[in-house]
C-alpha positions as CSV (number, residue, x, y, z in Angstrom):
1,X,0.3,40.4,9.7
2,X,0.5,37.3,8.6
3,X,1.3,34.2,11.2
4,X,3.6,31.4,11.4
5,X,0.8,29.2,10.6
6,X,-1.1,30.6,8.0
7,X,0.1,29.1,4.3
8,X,1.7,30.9,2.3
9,X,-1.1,31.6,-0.8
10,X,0.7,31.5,-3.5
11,X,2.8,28.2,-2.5
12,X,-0.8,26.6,-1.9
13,X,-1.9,27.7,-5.3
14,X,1.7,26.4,-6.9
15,X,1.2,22.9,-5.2
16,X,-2.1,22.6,-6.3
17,X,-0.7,23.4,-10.0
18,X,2.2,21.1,-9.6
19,X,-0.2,17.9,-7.9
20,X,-2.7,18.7,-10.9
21,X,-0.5,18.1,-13.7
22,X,1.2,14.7,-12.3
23,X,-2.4,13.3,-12.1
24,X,-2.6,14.3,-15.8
25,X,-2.4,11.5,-18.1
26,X,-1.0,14.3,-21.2
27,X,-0.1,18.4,-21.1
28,X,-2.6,20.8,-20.2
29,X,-3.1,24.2,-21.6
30,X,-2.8,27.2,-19.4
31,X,-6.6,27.7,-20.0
32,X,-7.6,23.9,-18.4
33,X,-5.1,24.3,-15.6
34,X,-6.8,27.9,-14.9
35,X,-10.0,26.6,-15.0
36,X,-9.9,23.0,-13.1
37,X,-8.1,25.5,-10.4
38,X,-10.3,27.8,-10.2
39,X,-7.2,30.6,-10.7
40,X,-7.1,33.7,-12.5
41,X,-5.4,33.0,-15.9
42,X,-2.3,35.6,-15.3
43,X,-1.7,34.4,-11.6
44,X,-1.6,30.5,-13.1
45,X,0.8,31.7,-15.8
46,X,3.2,33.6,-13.2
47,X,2.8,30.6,-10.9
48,X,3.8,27.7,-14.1
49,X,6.8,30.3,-15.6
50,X,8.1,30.4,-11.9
51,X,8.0,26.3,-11.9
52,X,8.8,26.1,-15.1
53,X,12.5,28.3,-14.4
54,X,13.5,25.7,-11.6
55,X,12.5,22.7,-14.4
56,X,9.1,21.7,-11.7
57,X,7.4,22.3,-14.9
58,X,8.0,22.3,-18.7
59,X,6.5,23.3,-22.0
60,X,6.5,20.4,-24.6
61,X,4.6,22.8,-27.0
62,X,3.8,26.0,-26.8
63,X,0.8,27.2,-24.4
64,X,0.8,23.8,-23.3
65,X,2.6,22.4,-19.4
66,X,3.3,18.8,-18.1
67,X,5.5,18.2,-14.9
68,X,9.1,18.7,-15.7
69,X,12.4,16.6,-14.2
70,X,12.9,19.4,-11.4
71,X,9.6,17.4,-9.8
72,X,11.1,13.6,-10.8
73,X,14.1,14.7,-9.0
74,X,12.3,15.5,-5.8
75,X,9.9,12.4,-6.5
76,X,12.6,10.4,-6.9
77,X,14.5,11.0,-3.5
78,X,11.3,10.7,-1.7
79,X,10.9,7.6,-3.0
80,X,13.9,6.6,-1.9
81,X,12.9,7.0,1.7
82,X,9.6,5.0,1.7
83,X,10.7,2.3,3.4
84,X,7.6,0.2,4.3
85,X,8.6,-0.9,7.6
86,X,9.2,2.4,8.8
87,X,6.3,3.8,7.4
88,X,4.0,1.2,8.3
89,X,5.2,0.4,12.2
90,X,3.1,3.6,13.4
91,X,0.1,1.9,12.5
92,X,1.2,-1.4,13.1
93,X,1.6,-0.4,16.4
94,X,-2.0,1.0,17.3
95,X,-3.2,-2.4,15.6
96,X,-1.3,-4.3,18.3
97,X,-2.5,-2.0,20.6
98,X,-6.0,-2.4,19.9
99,X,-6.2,-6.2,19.4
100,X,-3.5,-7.7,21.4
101,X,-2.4,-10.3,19.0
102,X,0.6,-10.6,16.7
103,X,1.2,-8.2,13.7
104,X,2.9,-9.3,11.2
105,X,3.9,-7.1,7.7
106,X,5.0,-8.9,4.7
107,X,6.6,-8.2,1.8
108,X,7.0,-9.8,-1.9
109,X,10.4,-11.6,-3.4
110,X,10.4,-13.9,-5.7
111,X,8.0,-16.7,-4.9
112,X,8.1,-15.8,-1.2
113,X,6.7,-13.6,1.0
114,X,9.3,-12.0,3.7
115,X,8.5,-10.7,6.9
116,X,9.8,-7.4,7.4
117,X,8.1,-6.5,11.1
118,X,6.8,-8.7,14.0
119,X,4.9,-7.1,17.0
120,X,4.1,-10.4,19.2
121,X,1.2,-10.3,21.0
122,X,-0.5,-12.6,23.6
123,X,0.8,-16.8,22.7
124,X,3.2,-15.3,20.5
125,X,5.2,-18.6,21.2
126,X,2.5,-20.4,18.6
127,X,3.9,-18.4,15.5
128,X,6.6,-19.7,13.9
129,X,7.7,-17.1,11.4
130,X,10.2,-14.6,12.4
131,X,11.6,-11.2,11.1
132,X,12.9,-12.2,8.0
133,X,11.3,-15.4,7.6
134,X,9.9,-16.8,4.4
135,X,6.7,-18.5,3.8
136,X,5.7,-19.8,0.4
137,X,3.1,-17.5,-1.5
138,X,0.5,-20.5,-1.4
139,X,0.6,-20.4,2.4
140,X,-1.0,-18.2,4.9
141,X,-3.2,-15.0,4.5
142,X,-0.5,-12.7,3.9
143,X,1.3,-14.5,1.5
144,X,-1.6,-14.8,-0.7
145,X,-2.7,-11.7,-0.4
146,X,0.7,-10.7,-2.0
147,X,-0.2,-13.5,-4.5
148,X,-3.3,-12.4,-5.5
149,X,-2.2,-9.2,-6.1
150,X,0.3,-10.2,-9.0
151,X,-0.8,-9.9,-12.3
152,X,-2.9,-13.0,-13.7
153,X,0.5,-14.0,-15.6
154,X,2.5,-14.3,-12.5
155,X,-0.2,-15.8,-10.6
156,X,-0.4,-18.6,-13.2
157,X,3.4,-18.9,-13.5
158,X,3.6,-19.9,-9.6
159,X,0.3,-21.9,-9.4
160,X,2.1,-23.9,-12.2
161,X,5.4,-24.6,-10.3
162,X,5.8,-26.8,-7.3
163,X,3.7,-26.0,-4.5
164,X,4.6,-28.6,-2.1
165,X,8.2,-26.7,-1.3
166,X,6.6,-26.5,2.0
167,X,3.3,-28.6,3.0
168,X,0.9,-27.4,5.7
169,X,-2.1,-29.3,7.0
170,X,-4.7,-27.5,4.9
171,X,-2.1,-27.6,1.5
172,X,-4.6,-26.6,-0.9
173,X,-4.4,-27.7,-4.6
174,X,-3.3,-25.1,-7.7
175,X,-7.2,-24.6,-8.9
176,X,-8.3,-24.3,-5.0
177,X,-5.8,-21.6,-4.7
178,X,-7.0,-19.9,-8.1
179,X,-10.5,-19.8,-6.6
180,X,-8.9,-18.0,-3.3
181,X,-6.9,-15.6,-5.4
182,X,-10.4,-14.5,-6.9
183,X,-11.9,-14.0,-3.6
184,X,-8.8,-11.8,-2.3
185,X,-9.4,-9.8,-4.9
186,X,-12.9,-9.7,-4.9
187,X,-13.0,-8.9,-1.6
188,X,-10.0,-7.3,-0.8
189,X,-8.6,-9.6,2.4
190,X,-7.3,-12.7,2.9
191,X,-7.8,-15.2,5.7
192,X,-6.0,-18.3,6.7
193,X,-7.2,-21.2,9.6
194,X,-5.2,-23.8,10.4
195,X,-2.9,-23.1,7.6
196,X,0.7,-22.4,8.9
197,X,0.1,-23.4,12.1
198,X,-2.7,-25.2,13.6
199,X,-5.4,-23.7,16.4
200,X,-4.0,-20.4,14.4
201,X,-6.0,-17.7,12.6
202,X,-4.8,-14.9,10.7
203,X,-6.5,-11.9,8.8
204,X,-4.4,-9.8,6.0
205,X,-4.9,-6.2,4.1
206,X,-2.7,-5.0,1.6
207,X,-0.5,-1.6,2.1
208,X,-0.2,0.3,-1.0
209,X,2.3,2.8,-2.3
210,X,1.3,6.5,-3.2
211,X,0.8,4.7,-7.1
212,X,-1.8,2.4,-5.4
213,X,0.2,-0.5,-5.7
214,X,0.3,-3.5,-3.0
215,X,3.8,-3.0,-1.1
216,X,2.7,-5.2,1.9
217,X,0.6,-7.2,3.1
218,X,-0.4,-6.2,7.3
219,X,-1.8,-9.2,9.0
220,X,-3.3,-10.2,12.2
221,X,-2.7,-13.4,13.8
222,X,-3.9,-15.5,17.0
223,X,-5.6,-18.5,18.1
224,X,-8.8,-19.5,16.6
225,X,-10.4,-19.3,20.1
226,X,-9.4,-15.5,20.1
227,X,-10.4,-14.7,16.4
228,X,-13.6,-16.4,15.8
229,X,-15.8,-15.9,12.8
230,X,-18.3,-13.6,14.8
231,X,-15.1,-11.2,15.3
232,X,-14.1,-11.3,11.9
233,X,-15.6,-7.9,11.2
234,X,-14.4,-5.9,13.9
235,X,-10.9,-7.6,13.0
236,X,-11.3,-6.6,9.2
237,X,-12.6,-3.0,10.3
238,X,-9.5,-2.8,12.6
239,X,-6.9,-4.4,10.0
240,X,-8.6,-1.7,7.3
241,X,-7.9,1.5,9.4
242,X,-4.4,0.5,10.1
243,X,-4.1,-0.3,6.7
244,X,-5.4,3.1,5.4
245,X,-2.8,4.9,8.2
246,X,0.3,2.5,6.6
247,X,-1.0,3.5,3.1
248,X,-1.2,7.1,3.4
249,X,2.1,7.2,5.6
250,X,3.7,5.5,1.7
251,X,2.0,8.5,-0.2
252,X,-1.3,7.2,-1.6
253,X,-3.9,10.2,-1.2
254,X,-7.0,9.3,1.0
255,X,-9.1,10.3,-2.1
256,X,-7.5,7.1,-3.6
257,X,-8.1,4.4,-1.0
């Protein structure tokens, strides 16, 4: 008999139909879905004529398949419900658990980034920005993390606009901050000393959606005396793993990070 835990086979086999074809950049025959599968050819055509009656799948020629509106329907309203903060805050909270210091997640509009979720940890009293507080996109490490995660266009767009909307003792010039934006990207964090507030450190990751787009930016922030350089790494490897935990909670597969 079969138990309450045990998957139902053919559902397996249908989902794995169903997550082939939306990584599928055209229509696959019934032969190529059989074979990457590893499924008998009559079981993969029963399984795709069954998806293909509730519109989860549709022919655009004959003998060929792509995902049908049925699936954007369902993808649609699960977007919907990927808020960032919520899905983020689980791991945001083991961060804060782990270090102690204040965890901040960002988010992009316009030429600011927006903070969307606070956890204060020990001298909390030394950061200034507040849920749903703005800082500039040239200022801090999560704010240019967001920055350097806009397309080269954009980038030069804001670099070109007035960055002194909001000075900080380290203001750094357009082609210092066009050198940083490389390094983000290059190495896939941001940092920030002394730059929003001074004695104050911070660390940032990106959160990305299931496409593998940056949604967020998840940063780390204390006093320089508690986040030297000689931490940095356990810091980064911490900041990562909660990162990869917000990341998955938005829908991007682990194969992907």
């Amino acid at each position: 008999m079969r138990t309450a835990a045990e998957p139902v086979r053919v559902l397996v086999k249908a989902m794995a139909v169903l997550e082939l074809l939306a990584e599928a950049p055209d229509e696959l025959s019934l032969g190529d879905i059989a074979a990457r599968l590893d499924l008998n050819k009559s079981t993969c055509h029963r399984i795709l004529t069954t998806l293909a009656a509730g519109d989860f799948v549709e022919r655009p020629s004959p003998g060929t398949y792509r995902l049908g509106v049925g699936a954007f329907r369902v993808g649609s309203a699960m977007a919907r419900r990927l808020g960032v903060r919520e899905r983020a805050l689980p791991a945001m909270e083991e961060l804060y658990r782990r270090t102690g210091e204040t965890v901040f997640l960002l988010v992009l509009r316009g030429d600011e980034a927006v903070c969307v979720e606070r956890l204060d940890g020990r001298y909390a009293s030394t950061h200034t920005l507040r849920v749903g507080g703005t800082l500039p996109l040239h200022l801090g490490a999560g704010p240019r993390l967001l920055l350097s995660a806009l397309p080269d266009e954009q980038v030069e767009g804001y670099l070109a606009g007035p960055l002194q909307r909001r000075t900080s003792p380290t203001q750094a010039t357009a082609e210092q901050l066009r050198e940083e934006v490389a390094r983000i990207r290059a190495q896939g964090y941001a940092t920030s000393r002394d730059d929003v507030e001074l004695g104050v450190t911070a660390l940032s990751v990106p959160v990305r959606d299931h496409t593998g787009a940056v949604v967020a930016a998840l940063s780390v922030s204390g006093l320089t005396a508690h986040l030297p350089d000689s931490e940095q790494d356990h810091q980064l490897e911490l900041l990562r793993t909660a990162s990869a935990d917000a990341s998955r909670a938005m829908g991007l597969r682990t194969s992907a990070t």
